[in-house]
C-alpha positions as CSV (number, residue, x, y, z in Angstrom):
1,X,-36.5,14.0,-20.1
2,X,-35.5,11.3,-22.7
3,X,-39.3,10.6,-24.0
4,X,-39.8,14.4,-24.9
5,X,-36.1,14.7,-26.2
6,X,-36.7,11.4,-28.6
7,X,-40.8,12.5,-29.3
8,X,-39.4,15.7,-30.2
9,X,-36.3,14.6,-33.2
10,X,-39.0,11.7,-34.5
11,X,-41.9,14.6,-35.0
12,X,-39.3,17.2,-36.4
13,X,-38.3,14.4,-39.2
14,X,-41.7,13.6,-39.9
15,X,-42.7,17.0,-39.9
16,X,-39.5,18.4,-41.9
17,X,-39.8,15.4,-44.9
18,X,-43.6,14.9,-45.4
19,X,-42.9,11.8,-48.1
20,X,-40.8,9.9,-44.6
21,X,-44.6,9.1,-43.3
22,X,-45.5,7.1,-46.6
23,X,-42.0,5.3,-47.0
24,X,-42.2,2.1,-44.7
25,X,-38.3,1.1,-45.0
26,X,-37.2,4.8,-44.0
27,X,-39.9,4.5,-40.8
28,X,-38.4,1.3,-39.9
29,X,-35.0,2.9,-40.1
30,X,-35.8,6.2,-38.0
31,X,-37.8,3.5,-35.1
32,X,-34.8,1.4,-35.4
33,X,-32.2,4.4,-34.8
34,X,-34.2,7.1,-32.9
35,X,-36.8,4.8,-31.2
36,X,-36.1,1.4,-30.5
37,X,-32.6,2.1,-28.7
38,X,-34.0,3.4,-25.5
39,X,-36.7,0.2,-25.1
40,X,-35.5,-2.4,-22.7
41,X,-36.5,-5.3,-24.7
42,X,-35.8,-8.2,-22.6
43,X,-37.6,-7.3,-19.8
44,X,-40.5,-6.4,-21.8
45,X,-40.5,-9.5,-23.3
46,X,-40.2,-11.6,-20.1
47,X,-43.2,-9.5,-18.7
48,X,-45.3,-9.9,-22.5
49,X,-44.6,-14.0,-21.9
50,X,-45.3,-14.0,-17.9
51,X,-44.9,-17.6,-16.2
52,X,-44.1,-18.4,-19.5
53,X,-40.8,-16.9,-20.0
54,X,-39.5,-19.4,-17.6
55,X,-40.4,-22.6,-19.4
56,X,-38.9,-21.2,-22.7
57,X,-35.2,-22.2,-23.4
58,X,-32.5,-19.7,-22.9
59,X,-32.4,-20.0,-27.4
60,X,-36.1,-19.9,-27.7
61,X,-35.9,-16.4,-25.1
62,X,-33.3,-14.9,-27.5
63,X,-35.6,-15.4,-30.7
64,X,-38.6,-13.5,-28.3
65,X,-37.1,-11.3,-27.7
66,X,-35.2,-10.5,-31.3
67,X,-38.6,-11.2,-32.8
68,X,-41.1,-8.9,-30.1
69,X,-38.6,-5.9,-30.7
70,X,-39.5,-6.8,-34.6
71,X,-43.4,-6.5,-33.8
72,X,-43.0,-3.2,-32.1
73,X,-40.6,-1.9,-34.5
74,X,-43.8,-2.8,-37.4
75,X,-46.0,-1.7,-34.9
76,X,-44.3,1.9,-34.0
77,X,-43.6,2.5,-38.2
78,X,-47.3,1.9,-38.5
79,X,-48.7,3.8,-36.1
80,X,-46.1,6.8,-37.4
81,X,-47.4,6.0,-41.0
82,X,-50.1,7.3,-39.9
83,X,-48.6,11.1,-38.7
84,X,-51.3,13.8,-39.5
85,X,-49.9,17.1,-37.6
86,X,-50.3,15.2,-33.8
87,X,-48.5,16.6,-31.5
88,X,-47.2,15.3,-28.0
89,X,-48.0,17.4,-24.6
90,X,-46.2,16.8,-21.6
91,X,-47.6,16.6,-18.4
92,X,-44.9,17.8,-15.5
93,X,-42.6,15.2,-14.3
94,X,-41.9,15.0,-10.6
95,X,-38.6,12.9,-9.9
96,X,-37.5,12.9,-6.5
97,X,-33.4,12.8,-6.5
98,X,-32.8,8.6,-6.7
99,X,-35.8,7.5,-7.6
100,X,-35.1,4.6,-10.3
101,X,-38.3,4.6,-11.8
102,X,-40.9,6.8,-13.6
103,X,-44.5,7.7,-15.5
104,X,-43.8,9.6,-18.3
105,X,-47.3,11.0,-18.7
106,X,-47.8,12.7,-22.1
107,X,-50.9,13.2,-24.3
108,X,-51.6,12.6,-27.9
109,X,-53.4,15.6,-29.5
110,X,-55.2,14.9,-32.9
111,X,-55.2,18.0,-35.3
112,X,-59.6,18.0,-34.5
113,X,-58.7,18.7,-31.3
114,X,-59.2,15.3,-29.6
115,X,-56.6,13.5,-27.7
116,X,-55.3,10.6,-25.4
117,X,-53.4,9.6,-22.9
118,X,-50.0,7.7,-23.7
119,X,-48.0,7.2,-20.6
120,X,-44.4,6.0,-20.7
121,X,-43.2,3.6,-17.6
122,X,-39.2,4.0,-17.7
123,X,-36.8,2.4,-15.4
124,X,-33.0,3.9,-14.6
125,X,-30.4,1.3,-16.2
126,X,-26.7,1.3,-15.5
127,X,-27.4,3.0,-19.6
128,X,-29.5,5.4,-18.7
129,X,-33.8,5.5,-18.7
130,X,-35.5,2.8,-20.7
131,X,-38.8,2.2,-20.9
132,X,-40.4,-1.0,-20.6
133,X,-44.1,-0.7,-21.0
134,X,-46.4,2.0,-23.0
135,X,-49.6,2.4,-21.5
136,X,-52.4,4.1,-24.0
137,X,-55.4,5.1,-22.8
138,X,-54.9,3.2,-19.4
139,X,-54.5,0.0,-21.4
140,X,-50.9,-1.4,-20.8
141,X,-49.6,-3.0,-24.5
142,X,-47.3,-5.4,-22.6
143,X,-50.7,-7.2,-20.7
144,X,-52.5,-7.2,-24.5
145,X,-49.5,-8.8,-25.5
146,X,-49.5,-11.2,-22.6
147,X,-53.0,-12.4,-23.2
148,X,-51.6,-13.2,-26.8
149,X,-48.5,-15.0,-26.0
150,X,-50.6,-17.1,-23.2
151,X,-53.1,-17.9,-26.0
152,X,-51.1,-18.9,-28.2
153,X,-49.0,-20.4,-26.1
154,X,-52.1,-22.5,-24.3
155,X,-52.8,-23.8,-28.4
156,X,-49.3,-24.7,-29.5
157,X,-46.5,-24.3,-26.9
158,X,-44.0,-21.7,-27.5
159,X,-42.3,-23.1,-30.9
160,X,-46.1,-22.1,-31.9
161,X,-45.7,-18.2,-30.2
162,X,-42.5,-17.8,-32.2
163,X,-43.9,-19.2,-35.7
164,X,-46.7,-16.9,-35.1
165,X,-43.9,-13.8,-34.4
166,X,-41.6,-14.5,-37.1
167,X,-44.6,-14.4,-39.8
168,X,-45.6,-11.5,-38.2
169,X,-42.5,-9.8,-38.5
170,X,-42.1,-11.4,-42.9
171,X,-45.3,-10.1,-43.4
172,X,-45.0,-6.6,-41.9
173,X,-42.0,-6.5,-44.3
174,X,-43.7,-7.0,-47.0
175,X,-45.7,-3.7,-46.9
């Protein structure tokens, strides 16, 4: 399926050009091309913002979304950044013939030994499967975000949310 196929080319180039995990523009560039593309960022985004995506303008909902794909662009070069011989196991998927969505159950396993869970939850698209939620060790990253965003949300209103995501995003490109 699409996660192994994509987990599969991004491990091969970090594996194959050991100075790519040290070079933050070239990550950026391989999440951007290899990664990001098969996210459906939108409706992460309205899920991240909850109620909230409602009372944001149809302009304030573009810049979320632009700038959330920006944090999780940082956030995947970062976590790659970190590559130290992991590897990815695949648990067997089970897709009955129509079914539109999906767990893509996989495992991180550290070079010790150690590992955890990292669970994909994709959805069929008139483009093909996207995911829309990551799910590490039974913790889903879209409700972390979502406590966020209603945070900051509760202190400033969502002109504050989107300050806080566009500094975000300058200062993760300054590193």
């Amino acid at each position: 399926m699409l996660v192994r196929q994509v987990s599969t080319e991004v491990l091969a180039s970090l594996q194959g050009d050991k100075g790519l995990s040290s070079d933050r523009k070239r990550l950026l560039d391989l999440v951007d091309v290899e990664i990001l593309p098969h996210f459906d960022f939108p409706r992460m985004t309205r899920l991240a913002m909850g109620g909230y995506w409602n009372d944001a303008t149809p302009g304030q909902q573009a810049i979320l979304v632009k700038e959330f794909r920006a944090l999780l662009a940082h956030t995947y070069a970062g976590v790659l950044s970190d590559y130290d011989g992991q590897r990815i196991e695949f648990a067997p998927l089970k897709l009955l013939p129509g079914e539109m969505q999906a767990r893509v159950r996989t495992a991180v396993v550290e070079t010790g030994g150690d590992s955890f869970p990292m669970d994909y939850l994709m959805e069929k698209t008139p483009s093909g499967w996207e995911a829309y939620d990551v799910v590490i060790d039974n913790v889903s990253i879209l409700a972390i975000y979502r406590a966020s965003f209603a945070f900051e949300i509760r202190l400033g209103g969502i002109d504050r949310l989107i300050d806080i995501l566009i500094e975000k995003d300058q200062k993760a490109g300054l590193l």
